[in-house]
C-alpha positions in Angstrom: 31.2 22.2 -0.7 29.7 18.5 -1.5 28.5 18.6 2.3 27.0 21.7 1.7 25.0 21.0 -1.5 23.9 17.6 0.4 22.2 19.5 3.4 20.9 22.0 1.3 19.1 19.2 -0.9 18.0 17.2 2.5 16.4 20.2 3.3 14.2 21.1 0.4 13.3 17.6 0.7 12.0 17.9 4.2 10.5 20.9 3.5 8.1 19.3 0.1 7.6 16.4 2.3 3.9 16.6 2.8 2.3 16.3 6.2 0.0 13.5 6.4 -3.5 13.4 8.3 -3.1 10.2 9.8 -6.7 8.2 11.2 -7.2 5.0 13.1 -8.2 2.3 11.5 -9.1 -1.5 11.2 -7.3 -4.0 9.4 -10.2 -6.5 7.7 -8.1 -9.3 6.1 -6.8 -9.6 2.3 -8.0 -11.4 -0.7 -6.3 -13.0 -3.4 -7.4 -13.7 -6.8 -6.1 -15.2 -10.1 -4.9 -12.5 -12.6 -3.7 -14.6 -15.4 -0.6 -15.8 -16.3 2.8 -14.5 -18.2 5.2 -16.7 -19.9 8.8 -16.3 -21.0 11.5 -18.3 -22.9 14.1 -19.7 -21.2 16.7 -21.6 -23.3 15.1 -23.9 -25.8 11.4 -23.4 -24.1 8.9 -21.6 -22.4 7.8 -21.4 -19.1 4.3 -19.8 -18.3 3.3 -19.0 -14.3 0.3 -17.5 -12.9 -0.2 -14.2 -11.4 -1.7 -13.4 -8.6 -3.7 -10.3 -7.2 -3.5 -9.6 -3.7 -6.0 -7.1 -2.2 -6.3 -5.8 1.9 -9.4 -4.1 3.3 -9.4 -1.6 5.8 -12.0 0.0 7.7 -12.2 4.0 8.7 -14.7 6.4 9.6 -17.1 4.3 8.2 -15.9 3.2 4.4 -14.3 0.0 3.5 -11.0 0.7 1.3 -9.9 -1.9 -0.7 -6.2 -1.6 -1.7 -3.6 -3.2 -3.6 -0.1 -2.7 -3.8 3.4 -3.9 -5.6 5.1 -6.9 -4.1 8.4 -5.6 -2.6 10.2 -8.1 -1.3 8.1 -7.8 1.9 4.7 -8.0 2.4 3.0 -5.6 5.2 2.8 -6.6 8.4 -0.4 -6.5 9.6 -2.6 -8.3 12.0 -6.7 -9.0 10.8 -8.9 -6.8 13.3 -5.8 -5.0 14.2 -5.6 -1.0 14.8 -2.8 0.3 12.0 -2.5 4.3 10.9 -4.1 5.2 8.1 -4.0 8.3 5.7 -5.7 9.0 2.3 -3.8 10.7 -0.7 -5.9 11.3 -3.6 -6.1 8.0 -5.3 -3.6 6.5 -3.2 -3.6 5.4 0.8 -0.8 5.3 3.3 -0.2 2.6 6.1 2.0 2.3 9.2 2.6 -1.1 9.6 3.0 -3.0 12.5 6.9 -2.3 11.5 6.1 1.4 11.6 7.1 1.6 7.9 5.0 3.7 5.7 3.6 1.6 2.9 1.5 2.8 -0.1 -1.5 1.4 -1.9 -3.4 2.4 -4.7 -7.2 2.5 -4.2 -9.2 -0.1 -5.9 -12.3 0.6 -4.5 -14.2 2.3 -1.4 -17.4 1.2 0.2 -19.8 3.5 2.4 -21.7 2.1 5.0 -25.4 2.1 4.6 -27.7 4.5 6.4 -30.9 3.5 7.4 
């Protein structure tokens, strides 16, 4: 019975997964930039550290995304001026890495090329 729930629940899964239009695209370089500090007690003081914003650009069909995402133990592996997938969700991108793992960003900011 427990075997049978478990496939049953794999496969609504797979079926809400959501196909994904995937593009080629260029791998510009990241940026990182102060974002303040936190600080927390430990013991009988307090212990303050910076924080730090990392951003990555990327380059399809002629707009510049700028992305950022959560540290997760690992950052993407990605080479500057390399070719990686790419695939837009709403406010939110999708990247193959060089790993082939699927990693999310959030969209900070996207940049049209100008026409003359």
């Amino acid at each position: 019975m427990r075997y049978l729930v478990g496939l049953l629940l794999l496969t609504c899964t797979l079926a809400a997964a959501k196909e994904r239009q995937w593009h080629d695209a260029i791998f510009m370089g990241t940026r990182s930039s102060n974002a303040g500090a936190a600080a927390m007690p430990m013991g009988t003081s307090i212990v303050a550290f910076p924080i730090n914003k990392r951003t990555y650009w990327f380059k399809s069909d002629g707009i510049t995304y700028v992305l950022a995402t959560s540290y997760t133990g690992h950052w993407p592996n990605l080479t500057v001026n390399g070719h990686v997938k790419f695939a837009v969700d709403g406010r939110n991108a999708h990247v193959l890495d060089e790993d082939n793992k699927d990693r999310k960003f959030s969209i900070i900011e996207k940049i049209a090329e100008k026409k003359d």
